[in-house]
C-alpha positions as semicolon CSV with decimal commas, in nm:
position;residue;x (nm);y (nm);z (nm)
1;X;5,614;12,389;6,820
2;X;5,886;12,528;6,672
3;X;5,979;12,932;6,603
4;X;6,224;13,153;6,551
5;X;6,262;13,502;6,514
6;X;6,526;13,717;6,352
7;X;6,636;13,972;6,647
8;X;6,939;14,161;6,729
9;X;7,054;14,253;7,075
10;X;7,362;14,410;7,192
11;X;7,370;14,134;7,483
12;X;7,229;13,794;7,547
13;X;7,271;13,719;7,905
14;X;7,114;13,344;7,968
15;X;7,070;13,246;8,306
16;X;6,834;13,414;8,613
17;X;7,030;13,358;8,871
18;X;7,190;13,660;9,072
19;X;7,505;13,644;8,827
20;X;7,252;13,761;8,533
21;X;7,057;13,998;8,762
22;X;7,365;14,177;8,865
23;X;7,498;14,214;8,493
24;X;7,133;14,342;8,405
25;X;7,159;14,600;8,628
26;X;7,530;14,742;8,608
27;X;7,458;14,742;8,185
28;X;7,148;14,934;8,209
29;X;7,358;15,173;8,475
30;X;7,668;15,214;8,215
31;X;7,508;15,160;7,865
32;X;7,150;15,262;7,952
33;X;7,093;15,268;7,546
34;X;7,194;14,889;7,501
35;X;6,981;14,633;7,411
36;X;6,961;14,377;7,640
37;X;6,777;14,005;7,649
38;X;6,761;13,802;7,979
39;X;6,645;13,445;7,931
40;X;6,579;13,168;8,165
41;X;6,472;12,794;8,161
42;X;6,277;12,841;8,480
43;X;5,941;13,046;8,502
44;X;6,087;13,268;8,744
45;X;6,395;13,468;8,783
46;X;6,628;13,422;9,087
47;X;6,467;13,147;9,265
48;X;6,428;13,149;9,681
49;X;6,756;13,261;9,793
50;X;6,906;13,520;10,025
51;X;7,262;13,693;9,920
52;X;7,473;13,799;10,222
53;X;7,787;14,016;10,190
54;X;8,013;14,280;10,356
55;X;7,964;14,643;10,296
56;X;8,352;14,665;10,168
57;X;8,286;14,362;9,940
58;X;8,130;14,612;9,666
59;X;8,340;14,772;9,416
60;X;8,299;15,155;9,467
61;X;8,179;15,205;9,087
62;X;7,914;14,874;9,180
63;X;7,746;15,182;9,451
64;X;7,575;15,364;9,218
65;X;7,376;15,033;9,050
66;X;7,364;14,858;9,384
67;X;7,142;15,144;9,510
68;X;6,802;15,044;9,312
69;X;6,847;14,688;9,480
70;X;6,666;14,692;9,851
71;X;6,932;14,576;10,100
72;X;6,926;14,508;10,493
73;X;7,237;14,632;10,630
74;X;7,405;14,635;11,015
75;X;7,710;14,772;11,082
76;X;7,923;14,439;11,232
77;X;7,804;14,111;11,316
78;X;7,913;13,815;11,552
79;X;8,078;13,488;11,523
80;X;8,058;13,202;11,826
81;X;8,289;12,907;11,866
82;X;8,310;12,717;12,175
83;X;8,455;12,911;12,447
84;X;8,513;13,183;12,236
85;X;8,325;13,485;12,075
86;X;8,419;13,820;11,854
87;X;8,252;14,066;11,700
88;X;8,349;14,176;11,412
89;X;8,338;14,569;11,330
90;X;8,260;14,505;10,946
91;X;7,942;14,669;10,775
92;X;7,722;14,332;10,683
93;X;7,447;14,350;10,417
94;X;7,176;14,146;10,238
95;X;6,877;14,093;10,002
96;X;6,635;13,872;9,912
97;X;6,550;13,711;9,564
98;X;6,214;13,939;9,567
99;X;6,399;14,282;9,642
100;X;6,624;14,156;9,323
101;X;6,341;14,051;9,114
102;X;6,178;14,430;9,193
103;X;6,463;14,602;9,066
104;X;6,479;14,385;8,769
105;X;6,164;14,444;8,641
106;X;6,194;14,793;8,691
107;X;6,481;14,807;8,471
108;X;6,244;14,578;8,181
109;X;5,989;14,861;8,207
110;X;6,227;15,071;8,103
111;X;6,216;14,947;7,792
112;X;6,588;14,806;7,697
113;X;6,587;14,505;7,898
114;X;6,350;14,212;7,761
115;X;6,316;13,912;7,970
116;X;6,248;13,571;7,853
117;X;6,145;13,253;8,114
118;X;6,013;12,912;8,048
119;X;6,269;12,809;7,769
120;X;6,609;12,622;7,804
121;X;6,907;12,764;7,573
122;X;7,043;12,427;7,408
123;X;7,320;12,628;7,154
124;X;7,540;12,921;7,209
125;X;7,791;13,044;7,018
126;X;7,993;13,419;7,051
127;X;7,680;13,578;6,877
128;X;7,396;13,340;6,915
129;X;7,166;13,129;7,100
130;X;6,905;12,898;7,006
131;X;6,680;12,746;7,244
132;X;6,556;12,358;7,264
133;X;6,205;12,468;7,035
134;X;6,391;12,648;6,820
135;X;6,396;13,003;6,927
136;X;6,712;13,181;6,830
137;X;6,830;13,544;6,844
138;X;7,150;13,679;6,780
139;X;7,376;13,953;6,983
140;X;7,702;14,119;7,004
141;X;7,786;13,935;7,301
142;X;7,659;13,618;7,417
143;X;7,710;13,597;7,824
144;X;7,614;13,261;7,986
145;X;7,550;13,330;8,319
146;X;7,380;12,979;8,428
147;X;7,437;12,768;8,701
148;X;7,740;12,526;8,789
149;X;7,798;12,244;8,595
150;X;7,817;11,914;8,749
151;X;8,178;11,867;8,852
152;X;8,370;11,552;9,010
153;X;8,264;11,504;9,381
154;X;8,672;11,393;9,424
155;X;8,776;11,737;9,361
156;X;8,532;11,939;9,533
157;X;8,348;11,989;9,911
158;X;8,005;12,122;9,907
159;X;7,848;12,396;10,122
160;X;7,493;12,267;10,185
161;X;7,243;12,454;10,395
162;X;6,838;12,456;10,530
163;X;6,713;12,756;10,646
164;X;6,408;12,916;10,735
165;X;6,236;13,247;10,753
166;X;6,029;13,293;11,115
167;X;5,805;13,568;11,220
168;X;5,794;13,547;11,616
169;X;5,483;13,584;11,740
170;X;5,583;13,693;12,150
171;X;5,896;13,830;12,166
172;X;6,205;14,027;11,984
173;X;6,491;13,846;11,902
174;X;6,748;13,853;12,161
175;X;7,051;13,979;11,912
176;X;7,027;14,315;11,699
177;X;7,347;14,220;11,513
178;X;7,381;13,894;11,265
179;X;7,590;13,591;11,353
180;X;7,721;13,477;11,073
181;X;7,866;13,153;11,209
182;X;7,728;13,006;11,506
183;X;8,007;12,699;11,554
184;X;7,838;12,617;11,932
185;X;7,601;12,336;11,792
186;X;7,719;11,963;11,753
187;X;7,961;11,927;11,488
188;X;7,838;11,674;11,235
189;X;7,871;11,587;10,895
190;X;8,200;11,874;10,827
191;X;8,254;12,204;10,985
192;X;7,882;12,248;11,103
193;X;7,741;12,607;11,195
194;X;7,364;12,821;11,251
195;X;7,361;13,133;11,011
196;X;7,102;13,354;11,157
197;X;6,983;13,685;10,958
198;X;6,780;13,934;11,224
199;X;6,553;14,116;10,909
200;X;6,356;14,281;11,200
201;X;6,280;14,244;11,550
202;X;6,021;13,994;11,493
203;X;6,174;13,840;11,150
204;X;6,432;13,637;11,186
205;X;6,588;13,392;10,900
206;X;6,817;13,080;11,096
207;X;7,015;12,847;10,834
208;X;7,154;12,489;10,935
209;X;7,505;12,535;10,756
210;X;7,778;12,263;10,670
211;X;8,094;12,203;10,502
212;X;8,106;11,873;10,399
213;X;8,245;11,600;10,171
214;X;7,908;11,495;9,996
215;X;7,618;11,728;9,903
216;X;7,328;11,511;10,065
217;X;7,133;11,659;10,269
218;X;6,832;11,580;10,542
219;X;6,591;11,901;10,569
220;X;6,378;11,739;10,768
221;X;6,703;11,658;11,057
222;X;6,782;12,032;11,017
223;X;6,429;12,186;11,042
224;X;6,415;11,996;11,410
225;X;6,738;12,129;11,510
226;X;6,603;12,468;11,413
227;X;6,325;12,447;11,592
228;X;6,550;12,325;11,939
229;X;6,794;12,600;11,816
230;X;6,459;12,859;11,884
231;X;6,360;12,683;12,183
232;X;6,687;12,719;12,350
233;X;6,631;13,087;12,328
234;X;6,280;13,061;12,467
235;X;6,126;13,129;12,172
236;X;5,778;12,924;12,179
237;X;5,593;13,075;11,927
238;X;5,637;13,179;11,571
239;X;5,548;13,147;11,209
240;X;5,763;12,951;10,940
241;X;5,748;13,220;10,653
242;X;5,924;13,043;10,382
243;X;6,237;12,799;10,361
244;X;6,532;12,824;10,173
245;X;6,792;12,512;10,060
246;X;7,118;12,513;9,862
247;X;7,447;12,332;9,789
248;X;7,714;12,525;9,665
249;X;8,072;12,370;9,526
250;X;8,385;12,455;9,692
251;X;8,613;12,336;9,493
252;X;8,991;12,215;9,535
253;X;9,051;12,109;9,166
254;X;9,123;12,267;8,823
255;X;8,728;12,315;8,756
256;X;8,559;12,662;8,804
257;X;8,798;12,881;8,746
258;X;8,753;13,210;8,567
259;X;8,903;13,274;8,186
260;X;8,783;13,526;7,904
261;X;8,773;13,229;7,678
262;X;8,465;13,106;7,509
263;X;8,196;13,085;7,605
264;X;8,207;13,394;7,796
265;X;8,059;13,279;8,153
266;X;7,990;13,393;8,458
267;X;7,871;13,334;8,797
268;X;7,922;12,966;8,918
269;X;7,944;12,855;8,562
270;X;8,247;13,057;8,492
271;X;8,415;13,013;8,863
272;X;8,294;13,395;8,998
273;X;8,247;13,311;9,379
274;X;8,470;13,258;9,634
275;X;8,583;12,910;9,644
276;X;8,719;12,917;10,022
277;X;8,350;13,087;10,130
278;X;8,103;13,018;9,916
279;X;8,002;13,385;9,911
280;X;7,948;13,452;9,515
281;X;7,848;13,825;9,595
282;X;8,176;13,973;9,528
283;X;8,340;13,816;9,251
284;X;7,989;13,852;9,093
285;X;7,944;14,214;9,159
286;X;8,311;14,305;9,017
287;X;8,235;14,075;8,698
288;X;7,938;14,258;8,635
289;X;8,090;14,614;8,654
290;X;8,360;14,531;8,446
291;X;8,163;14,390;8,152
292;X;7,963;14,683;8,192
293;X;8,194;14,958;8,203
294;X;8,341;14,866;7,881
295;X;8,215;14,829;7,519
296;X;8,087;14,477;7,404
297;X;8,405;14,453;7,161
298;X;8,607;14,472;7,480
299;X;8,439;14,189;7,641
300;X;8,637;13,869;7,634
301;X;8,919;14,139;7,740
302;X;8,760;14,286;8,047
303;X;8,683;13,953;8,180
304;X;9,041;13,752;8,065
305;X;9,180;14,077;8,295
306;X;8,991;14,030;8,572
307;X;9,065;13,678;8,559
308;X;9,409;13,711;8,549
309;X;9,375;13,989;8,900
310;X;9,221;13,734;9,047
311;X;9,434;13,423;8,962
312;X;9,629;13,418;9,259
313;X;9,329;13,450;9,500
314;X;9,103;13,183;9,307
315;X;9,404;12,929;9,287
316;X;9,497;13,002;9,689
317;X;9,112;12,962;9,787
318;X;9,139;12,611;9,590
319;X;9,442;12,549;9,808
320;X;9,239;12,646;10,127
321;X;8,997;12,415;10,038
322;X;9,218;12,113;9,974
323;X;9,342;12,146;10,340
324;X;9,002;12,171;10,500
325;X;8,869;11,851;10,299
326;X;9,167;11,650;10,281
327;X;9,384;11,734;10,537
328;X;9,125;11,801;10,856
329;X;8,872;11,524;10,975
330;X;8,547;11,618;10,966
331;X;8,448;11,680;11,340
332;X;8,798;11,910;11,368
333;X;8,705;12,149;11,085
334;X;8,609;12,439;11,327
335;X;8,889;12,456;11,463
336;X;9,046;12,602;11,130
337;X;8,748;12,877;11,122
338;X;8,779;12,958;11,522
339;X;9,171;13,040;11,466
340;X;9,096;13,272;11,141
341;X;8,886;13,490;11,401
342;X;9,045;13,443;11,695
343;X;9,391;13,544;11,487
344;X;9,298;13,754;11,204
345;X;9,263;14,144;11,245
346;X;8,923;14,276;11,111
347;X;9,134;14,446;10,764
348;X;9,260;14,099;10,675
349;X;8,941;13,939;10,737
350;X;8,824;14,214;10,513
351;X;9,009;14,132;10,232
352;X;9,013;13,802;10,235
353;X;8,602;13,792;10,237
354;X;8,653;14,065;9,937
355;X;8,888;13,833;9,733
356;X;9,146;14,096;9,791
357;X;9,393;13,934;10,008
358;X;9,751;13,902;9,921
359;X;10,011;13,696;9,909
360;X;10,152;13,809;10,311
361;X;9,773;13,759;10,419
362;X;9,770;13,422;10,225
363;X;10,093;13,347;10,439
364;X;9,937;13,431;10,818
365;X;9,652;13,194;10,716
366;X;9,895;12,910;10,676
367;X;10,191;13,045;10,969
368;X;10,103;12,906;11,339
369;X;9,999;12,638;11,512
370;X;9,872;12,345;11,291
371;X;9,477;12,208;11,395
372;X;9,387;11,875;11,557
373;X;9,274;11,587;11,386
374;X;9,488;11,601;11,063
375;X;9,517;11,325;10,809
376;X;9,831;11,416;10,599
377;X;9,828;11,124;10,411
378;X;9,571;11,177;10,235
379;X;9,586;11,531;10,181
380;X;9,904;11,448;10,005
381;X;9,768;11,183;9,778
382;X;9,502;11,410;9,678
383;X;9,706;11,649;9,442
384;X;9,820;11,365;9,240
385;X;10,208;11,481;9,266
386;X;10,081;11,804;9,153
387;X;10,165;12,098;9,277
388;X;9,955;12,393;9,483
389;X;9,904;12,632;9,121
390;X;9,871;12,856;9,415
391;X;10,240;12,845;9,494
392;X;10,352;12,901;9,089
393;X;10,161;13,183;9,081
């Protein structure tokens, strides 16, 4: 059946993924009086997912919003390669879909945030949307904030992970910190690593992690190697309390990449992640704040300037990216990871996990001794006698 409804909002943010949530809650935070509308295709906001980040990731001005989101924090966390180990003296944080959803829908009690789910926006323009029965409303500022678009698989790697959530039933988990990559398992299938989460003592989330050239993926293959992942820590008994899945882009092309052009989009959609990590919490956070901070006439402004702060970093990330899936054979690909930590002091790390890094810190990533198992030939071919945009910039 069809409907429509003559409305006016001073944003229309469409999307529910964390893009959308984050913008939701740095508006209500700097325009508490604007009227916002959240809509999603799916019945329920922000899927199954868990958002990792570092402490210093978070724009100062983000704090004060962040704070009604529930976060698990530790002050450094590990990283394991073979033969070698670090840990890194960076604050590590993270939250869960739920703790998102919570704050959310404290924020639509409120009374300035309306949320929409179950319909599918088919039109947008600047002002509008209409959805595919005919539902439209109209805004100052239309923000889509939806998921990435399918892009060519020949300019892009994929980040694909399984993961599950255990409660152990006999004993603590033998690590209080997180180890965010655990390179020590059999490299298949890309630059393969264990991502494990401690949430408590007993609670304990372990993801099967790869960077690889297609986005297929066997959960069941992954789930076993959990489970023998557990066991080799003599961990017999536990309780599977939910599972998590994903496949991010990491792309090497011109796709993705962040402009203030319409339509006004953020998150994957408009390029707001790190390319070179896959971590989205960063770019997503700082997009957020500075649509927020600013009126909605000063929209496609804010964002073309942040774009254009960023350019360097999102072009060099794409350049990074090129290497690792062109350049490196699959089974060599730690190697590039295990010299970033085993070279990199902690404040360059920092910034280049906060999208910060500069052009010097782009330049020790690329200065020493090249990896094993390179195939320049096709690395070359790949930029179509183009150059690295990196290096113009």
């Amino acid at each position: 059946m069809n409907e429509s409804r003559e409305s006016h909002h001073d944003y229309i943010i469409v999307g529910g993924g964390l893009q959308a949530g984050l913008l939701a809650l740095a508006l209500n935070y700097h325009q508490p009086s604007a009227k916002v509308l959240l809509i999603e295709k799916c019945e329920q906001l922000f899927g199954n997912h868990t958002w990792s980040f570092h402490a210093t990731d978070v724009p100062a001005a983000a704090r004060g919003w962040l704070a009604s989101v529930s976060t698990k924090k530790w002050r450094a966390y590990a990283v394991k390669f073979p033969g070698f180990e670090k840990r890194i003296n960076l604050g590590y944080e993270t939250f869960s879909s739920a703790a998102l959803a919570e704050a959310i829908n404290a924020v639509a009690e409120s009374g300035n945030l309306e949320i929409i789910t179950g319909k599918t926006v088919r039109e947008l323009s600047p002002t509008s949307i209409e959805t595919d029965c005919g539902f439209s409303v109209e805004a100052k500022v239309v923000l889509d904030c939806r998921g990435a678009e399918k892009i060519s698989n020949q300019q892009v790697g994929f980040q694909k992970f399984y993961g599950m959530e255990v409660e152990l039933a006999d004993r603590d988990w033998p690590d209080s910190l997180p180890t965010i990559m655990d390179a020590t398992v059999a490299q298949t299938d890309g630059f393969r690593f264990f991502y494990v989460l401690p949430l408590t003592r007993r609670r304990v989330l372990v993801e099967d992690t790869f960077f690889s050239n297609t986005p297929s993926h066997d959960h069941q293959s992954s789930a076993a190697d959990i489970e023998k992942y557990l066991f080799d820590r003599n961990l017999r008994n536990w309780t599977v309390l939910r599972e998590e899945s994903g496949c991010l882009p990491m792309p090497f092309g011109a796709s993705l990449k962040p402009s203030g052009e319409f339509p006004l989009r953020g998150g994957f959609r408009g390029g707001w992640f790190h390319a070179a990590t896959g971590y989205s919490f960063p770019l997503a956070s700082r997009f957020a704040d500075s649509v927020a901070s600013v009126p909605s006439s000063e929209t496609s402004t804010v964002i073309a300037s942040l774009a254009k702060q960023n350019q360097f970093q999102t072009n060099f990330s794409r350049f990074l990216n090129r290497l690792l899936f062109q350049l490196v054979t699959p089974e060599k690909r730690f190697l590039i990871f295990q010299r970033f930590y085993r070279s990199l002091n902690e404040q360059t790390i920092r910034r280049f996990y906060s999208h910060e890094f500069t052009k010097f810190d782009a330049a020790r990533l690329l200065i020493g001794s090249p990896p094993q198992g390179l195939t320049p030939i096709k690395f070359f071919k790949s930029f179509k006698e183009k150059p690295c945009p990196a290096l113009q910039s």
